[in-house]
C-alpha positions in Angstrom: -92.1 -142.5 -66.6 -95.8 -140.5 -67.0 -95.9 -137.5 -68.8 -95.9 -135.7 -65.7 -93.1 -136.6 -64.3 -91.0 -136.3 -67.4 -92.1 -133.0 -67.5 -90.9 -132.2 -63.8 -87.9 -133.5 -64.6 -87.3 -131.4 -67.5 -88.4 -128.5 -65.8 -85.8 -129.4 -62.5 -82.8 -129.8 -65.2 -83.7 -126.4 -66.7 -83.8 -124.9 -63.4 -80.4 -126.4 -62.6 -78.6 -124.5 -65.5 -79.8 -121.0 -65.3 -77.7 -118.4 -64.4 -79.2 -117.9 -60.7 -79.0 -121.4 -60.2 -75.4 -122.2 -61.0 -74.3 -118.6 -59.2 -76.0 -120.3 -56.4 -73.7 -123.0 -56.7 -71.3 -120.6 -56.9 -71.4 -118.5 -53.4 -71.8 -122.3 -52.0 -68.6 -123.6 -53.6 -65.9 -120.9 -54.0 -64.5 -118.0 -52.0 -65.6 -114.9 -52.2 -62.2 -113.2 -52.5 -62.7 -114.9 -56.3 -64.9 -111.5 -57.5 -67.3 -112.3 -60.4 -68.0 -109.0 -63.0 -71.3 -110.4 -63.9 -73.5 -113.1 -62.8 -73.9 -114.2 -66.4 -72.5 -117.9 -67.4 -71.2 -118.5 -70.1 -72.3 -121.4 -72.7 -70.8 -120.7 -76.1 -68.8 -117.9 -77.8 -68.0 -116.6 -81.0 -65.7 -113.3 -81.8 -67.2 -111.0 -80.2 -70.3 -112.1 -79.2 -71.0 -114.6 -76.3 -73.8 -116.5 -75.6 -75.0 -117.3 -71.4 -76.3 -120.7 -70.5 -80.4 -119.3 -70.4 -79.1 -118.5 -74.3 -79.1 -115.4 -74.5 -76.8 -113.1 -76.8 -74.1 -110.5 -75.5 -71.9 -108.3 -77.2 -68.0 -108.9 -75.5 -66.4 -105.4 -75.3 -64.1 -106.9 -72.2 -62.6 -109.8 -74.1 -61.8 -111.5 -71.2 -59.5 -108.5 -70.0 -57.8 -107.6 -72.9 -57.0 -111.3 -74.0 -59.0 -111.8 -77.0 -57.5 -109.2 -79.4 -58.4 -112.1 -81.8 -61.9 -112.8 -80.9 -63.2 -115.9 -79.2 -62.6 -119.2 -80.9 -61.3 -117.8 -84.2 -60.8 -120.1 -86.8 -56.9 -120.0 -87.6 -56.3 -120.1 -83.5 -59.3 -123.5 -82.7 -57.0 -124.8 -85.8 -53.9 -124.5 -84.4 -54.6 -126.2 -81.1 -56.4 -129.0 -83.0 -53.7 -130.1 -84.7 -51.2 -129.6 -81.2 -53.5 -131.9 -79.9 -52.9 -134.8 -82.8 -49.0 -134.4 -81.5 -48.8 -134.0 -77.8 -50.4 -131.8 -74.7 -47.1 -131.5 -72.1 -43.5 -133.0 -71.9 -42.3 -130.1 -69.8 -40.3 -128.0 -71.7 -37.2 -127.6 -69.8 -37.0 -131.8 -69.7 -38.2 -132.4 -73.5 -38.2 -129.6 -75.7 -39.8 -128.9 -78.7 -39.2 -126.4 -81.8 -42.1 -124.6 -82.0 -40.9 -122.9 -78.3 -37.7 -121.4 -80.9 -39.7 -120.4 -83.5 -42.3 -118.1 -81.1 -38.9 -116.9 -79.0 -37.8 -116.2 -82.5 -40.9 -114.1 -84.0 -41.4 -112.4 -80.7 -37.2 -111.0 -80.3 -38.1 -109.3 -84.1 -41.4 -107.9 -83.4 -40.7 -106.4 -80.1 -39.0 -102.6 -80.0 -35.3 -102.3 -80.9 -33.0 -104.0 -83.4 -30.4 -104.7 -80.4 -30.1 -109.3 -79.4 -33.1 -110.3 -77.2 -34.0 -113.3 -76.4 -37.6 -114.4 -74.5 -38.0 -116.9 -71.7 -42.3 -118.0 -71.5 -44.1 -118.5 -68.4 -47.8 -119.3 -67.8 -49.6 -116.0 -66.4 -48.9 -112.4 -66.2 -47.9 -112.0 -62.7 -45.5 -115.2 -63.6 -43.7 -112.5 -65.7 -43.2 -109.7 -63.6 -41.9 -111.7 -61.2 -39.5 -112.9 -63.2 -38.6 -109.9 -64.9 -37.8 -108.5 -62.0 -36.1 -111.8 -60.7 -33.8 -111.3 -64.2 -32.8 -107.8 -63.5 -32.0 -108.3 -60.1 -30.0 -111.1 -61.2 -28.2 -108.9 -63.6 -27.7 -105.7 -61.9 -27.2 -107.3 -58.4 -29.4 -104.9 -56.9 -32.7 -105.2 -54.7 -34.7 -101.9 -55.4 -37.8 -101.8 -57.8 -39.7 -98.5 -58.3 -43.6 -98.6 -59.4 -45.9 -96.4 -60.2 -49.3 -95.4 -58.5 -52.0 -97.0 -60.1 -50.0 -99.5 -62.1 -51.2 -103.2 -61.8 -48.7 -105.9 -62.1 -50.4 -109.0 -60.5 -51.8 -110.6 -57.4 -49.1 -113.0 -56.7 -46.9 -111.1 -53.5 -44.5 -109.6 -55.5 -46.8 -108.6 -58.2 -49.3 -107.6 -55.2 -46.2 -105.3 -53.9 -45.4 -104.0 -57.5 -49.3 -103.2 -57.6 -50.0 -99.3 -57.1 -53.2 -100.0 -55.5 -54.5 -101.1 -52.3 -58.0 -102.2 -52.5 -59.1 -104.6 -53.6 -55.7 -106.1 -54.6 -53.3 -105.6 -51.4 -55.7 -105.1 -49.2 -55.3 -107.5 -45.9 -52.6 -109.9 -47.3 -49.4 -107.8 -45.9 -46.3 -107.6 -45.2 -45.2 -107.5 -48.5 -41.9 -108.1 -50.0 -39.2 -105.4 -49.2 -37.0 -103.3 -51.5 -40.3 -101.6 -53.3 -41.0 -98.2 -54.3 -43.7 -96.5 -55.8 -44.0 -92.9 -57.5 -46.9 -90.9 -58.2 -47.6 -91.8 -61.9 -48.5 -88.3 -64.1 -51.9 -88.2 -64.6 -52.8 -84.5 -65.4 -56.6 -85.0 -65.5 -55.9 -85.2 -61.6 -53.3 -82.7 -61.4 -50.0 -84.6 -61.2 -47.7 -83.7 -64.2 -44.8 -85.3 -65.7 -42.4 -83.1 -64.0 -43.9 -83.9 -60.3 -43.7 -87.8 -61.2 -40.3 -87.3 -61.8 -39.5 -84.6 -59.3 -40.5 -87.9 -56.8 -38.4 -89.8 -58.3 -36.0 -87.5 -57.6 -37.0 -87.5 -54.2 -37.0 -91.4 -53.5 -33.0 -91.2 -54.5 -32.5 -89.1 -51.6 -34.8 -89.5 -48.9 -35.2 -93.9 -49.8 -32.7 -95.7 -51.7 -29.9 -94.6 -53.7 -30.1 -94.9 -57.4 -27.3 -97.3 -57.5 -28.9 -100.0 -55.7 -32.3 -99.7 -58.1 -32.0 -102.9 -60.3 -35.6 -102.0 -62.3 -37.8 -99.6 -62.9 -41.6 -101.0 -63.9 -44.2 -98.6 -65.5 -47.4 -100.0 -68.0 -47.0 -97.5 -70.9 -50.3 -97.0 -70.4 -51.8 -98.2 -67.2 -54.5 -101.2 -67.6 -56.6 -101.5 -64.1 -55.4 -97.9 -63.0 -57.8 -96.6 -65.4 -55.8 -96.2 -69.3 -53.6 -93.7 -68.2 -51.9 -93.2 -71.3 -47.8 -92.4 -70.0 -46.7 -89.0 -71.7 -43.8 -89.7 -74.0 -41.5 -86.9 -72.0 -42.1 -89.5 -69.2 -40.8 -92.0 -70.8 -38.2 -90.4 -72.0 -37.1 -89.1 -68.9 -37.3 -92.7 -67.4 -35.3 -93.8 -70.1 -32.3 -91.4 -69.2 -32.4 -92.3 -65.2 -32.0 -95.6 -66.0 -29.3 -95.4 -68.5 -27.6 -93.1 -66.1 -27.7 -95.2 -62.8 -27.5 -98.5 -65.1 -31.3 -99.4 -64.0 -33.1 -102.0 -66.4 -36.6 -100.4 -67.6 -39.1 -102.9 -67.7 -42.1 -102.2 -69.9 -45.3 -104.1 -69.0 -47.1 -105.0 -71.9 -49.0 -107.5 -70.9 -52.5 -105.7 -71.3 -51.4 -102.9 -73.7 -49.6 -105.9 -76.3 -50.9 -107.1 -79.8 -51.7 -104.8 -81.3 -54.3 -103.5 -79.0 -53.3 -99.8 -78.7 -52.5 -99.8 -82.8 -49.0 -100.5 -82.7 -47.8 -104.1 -81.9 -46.5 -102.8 -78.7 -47.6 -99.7 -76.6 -43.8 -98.8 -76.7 -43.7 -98.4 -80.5 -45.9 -95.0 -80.1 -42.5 -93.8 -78.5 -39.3 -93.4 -79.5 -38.4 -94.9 -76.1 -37.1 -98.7 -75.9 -37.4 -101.0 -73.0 -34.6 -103.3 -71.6 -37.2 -105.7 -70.7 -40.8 -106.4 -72.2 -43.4 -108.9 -70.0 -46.0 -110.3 -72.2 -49.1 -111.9 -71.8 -53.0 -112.2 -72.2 -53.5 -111.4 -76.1 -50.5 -113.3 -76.5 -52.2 -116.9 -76.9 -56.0 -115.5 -77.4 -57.3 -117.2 -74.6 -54.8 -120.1 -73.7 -52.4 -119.2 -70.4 -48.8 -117.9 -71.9 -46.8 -115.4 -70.5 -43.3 -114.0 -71.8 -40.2 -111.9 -70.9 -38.2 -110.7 -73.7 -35.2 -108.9 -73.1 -31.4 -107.8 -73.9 -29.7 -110.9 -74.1 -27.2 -110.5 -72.2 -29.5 -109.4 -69.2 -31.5 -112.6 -70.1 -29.0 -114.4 -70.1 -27.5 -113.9 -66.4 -30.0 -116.2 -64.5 -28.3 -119.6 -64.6 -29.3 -122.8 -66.0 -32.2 -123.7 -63.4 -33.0 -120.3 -62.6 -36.0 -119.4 -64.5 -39.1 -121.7 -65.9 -41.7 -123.9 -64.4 -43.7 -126.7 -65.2 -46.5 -125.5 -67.4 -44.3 -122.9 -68.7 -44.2 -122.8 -72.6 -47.3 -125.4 -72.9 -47.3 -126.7 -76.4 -50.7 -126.3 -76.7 -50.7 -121.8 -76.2 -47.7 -121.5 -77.9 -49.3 -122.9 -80.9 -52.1 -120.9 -80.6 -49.9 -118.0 -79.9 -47.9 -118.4 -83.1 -51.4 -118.4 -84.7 -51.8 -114.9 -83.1 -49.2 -113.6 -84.3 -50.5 -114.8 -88.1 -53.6 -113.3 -87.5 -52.4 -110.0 -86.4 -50.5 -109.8 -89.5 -52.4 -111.3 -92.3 -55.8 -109.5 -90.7 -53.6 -106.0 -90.2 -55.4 -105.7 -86.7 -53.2 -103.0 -86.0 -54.8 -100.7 -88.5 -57.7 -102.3 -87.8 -57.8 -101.2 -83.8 -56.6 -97.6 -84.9 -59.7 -97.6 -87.2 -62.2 -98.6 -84.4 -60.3 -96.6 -81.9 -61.1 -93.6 -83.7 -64.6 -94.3 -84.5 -65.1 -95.1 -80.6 -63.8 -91.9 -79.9 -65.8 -90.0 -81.8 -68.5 -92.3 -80.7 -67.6 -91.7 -76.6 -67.1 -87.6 -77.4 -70.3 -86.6 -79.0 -71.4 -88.7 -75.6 -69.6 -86.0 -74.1 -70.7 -83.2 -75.0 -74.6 -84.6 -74.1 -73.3 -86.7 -70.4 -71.0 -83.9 -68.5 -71.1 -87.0 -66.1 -67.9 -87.8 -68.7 -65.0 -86.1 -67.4 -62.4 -87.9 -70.0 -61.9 -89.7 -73.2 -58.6 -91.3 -73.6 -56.4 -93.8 -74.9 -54.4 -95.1 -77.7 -55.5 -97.0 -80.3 -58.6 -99.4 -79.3 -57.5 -99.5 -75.7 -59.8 -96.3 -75.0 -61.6 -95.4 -71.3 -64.4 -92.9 -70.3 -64.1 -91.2 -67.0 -66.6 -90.1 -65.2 -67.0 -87.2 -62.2 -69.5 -85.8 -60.2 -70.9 -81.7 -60.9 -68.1 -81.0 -58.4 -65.5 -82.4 -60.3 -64.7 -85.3 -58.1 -65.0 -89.1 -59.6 -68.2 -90.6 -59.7 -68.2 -94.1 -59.1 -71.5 -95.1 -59.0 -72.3 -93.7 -62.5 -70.5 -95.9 -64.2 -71.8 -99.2 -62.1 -75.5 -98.2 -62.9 -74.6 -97.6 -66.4 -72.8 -101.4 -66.6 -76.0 -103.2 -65.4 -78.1 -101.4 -68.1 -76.0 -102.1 -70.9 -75.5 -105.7 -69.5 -79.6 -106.1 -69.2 -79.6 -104.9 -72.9 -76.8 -107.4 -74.1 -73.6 -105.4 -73.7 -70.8 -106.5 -71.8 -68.6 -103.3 -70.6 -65.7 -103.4 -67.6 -64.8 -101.4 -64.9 -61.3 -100.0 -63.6 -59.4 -97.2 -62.3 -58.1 -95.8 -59.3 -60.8 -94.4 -57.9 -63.6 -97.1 -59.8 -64.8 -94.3 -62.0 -63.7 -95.4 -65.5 -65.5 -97.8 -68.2 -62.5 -99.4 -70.5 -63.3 -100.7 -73.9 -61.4 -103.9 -74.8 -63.5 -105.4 -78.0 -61.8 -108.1 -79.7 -60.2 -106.4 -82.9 -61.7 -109.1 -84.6 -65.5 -107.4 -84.0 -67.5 -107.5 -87.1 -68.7 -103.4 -87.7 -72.3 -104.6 -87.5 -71.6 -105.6 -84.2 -69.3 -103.2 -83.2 -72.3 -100.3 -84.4 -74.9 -102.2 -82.3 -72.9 -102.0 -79.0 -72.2 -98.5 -79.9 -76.5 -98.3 -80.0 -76.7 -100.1 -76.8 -73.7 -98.2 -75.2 -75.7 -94.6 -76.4 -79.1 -96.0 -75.4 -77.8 -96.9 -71.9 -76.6 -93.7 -71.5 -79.9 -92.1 -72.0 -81.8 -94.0 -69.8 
């Protein structure tokens, strides 16, 4: 081969693994209901930075939706795997088990809200979950009814898609959806529905839809992940808390974005005095491998029979090891104080923004799970602000993702893990997109 043509050929490989080439590839190969953030493919990754296949550097502020409170690839976690690996990748749990299943079952009953028994069943992904969260507390109560919230997200599976509070892009086109499920407006006071009108339709529901006696659950996201970071008013909870200990209704908390430590707390729920029957776990639960889990009161756990709940890849050996790592991590790095430390300082970051951008109609969250809202001089939300301002932190290296209700919000999800050098330059490149 000439000189020439080992040139060409070097040039025709190069060509073949750039980002426009492979998304290419992409539109050719895969549906389009699969929707892509960013056109940018990924070659390596490290914390919290990430690294595209043309080689150049981002900074992650989306951590792959909330599921790398622990960074990409950290050390303790790639350790934990490795060794898995040296034993065994899959028996199926439910026909060989395996101890280290007990162990995570046993770390996550203590660590979750309340001293009361629990005991946690693991599944693969988030929607998995829900589904059978709800599956156990209709199983238990022997009721059919659910009740949701507006805006709440709880998976794209049917049920979850039903569950979901929102219709595009997640339910839109793919009905009938299963029956038996209700949804409530969910407070949001920055768009004028208050606590007592959320509950007021509750109210409402029990009289004009389904009596409160055949509820079996109610689902709520203490605060709400795709629906924008709604952060649920304690008095809401509360009040929630009382229905369903008056009409025996199981409260399910949804923690699977809002978990590990990402709000400050280990647990959304532990900002509130307000316990859960039922917690559904996911995402930052196995930083980055697929795990879900349902822990609950065991005796409502316990009413499925033998059979009833698991499935093939549940509890793969290789995420639970990772996810036992987690939990290390979280502990021995104190990543809750360390998200209510960067919380803060991206608050005070995203309000002197503020008071410079009236584009920003809100600052909220809890803990490093913090959104910026953004509306038009009228008052009403402003979608495309907040698209334009994505692409021109993404052209200067800065991942940053999208969500709410109306598409209006930018949602900050850094790994907790972020270095502050890092942290401070995506802080530059989040200021500097602004102005421009």
């Amino acid at each position: 081969m000439n000189t020439h043509t080992k040139t060409e050929s070097a040039r025709v490989a190069a060509a073949a693994t750039t980002n426009a080439a492979i998304d290419a590839r992409r539109v050719a190969a895969t549906p389009r209901g699969v929707g892509i953030g960013f056109t940018v493919y990924a070659d390596k990754a490290r914390n919290a930075e990430l690294w595209d296949v043309e080689g150049k550097r981002y900074i992650d502020f989306g951590s792959g939706i909330a599921v790398l409170n622990t960074g990409h690839r950290h050390p303790r976690i790639v350790e934990a795997i490795a060794k898995q690996l040296e034993s065994f990748t899959h028996t199926a749990y439910q026909v060989v088990p395996y101890e280290s299943v007990v162990r995570l079952a046993e770390r996550l009953n203590a660590v979750t809200p309340g001293d009361h028994a629990k005991k946690t069943a693991f599944f693969t992904t988030g929607a998995e979950a829900v589904e059978n969260a709800i599956k156990i507390a209709r199983n238990a109560t022997k009721r059919p009814g659910v009740i949701a919230l507006s805006g709440g997200f709880h998976g794209r599976t049917y049920l979850g898609m039903a569950l979901t509070g929102k219709v595009a892009p997640y339910k839109a086109g793919f009905g009938p959806f299963p029956a038996s499920v209700y949804h409530v407006p969910a407070p949001m006071e920055l768009h004028g529905v208050s606590v007592e009108q959320s509950l007021q339709a509750i109210a409402q529901l029990f009289k004009a839809d389904i009596e409160p006696e055949q509820v079996a659950a109610i689902i709520v996201e203490p605060v709400q992940g795709e629906g924008g970071f709604y952060v649920m008013p304690t008095a809401f909870l509360r009040a929630l808390r009382e229905i369903c200990d008056r009409h025996g209704i199981v409260l399910i908390a949804d923690e699977i974005q809002t978990g590990f430590a990402r709000t400050g707390k280990m647990f959304a729920m532990d900002h509130h005095d307000v316990v859960p029957d039922m917690i559904t776990m996911a995402k930052s639960l196995a930083g980055g491998m697929p795990l879900s889990a349902v822990c609950g009161r065991a005796e409502i756990m316990d009413a499925p029979a033998p059979g009833g709940l698991g499935g093939t890849y549940a509890a793969n050996p290789l995420a639970i090891a990772s996810a036992l790592a987690v939990l290390d991590v979280i502990e021995d790095e104190k990543l809750c104080q360390r998200a209510e430390q960067l919380g803060h300082r991206l608050s005070e970051h995203l309000n002197a923004l503020r008071k410079k951008f009236p584009v920003i109609s809100d600052v909220r969250g809890l803990g490093s799970m913090v959104a910026m809202e953004f509306a038009k001089p009228d008052g009403t939300p402003d979608a495309d602000f907040p698209k334009a301002l994505q692409k021109r932190a993404l052209d200067a290296g800065l991942m940053l993702l999208g969500c709410g209700i109306y598409g209006n919000v930018i949602r900050f999800l850094f790994p907790l893990t972020i270095e502050d050098a890092v942290f401070d330059e995506g802080m530059a490149i989040l200021a500097k997109a602004m102005e421009s």
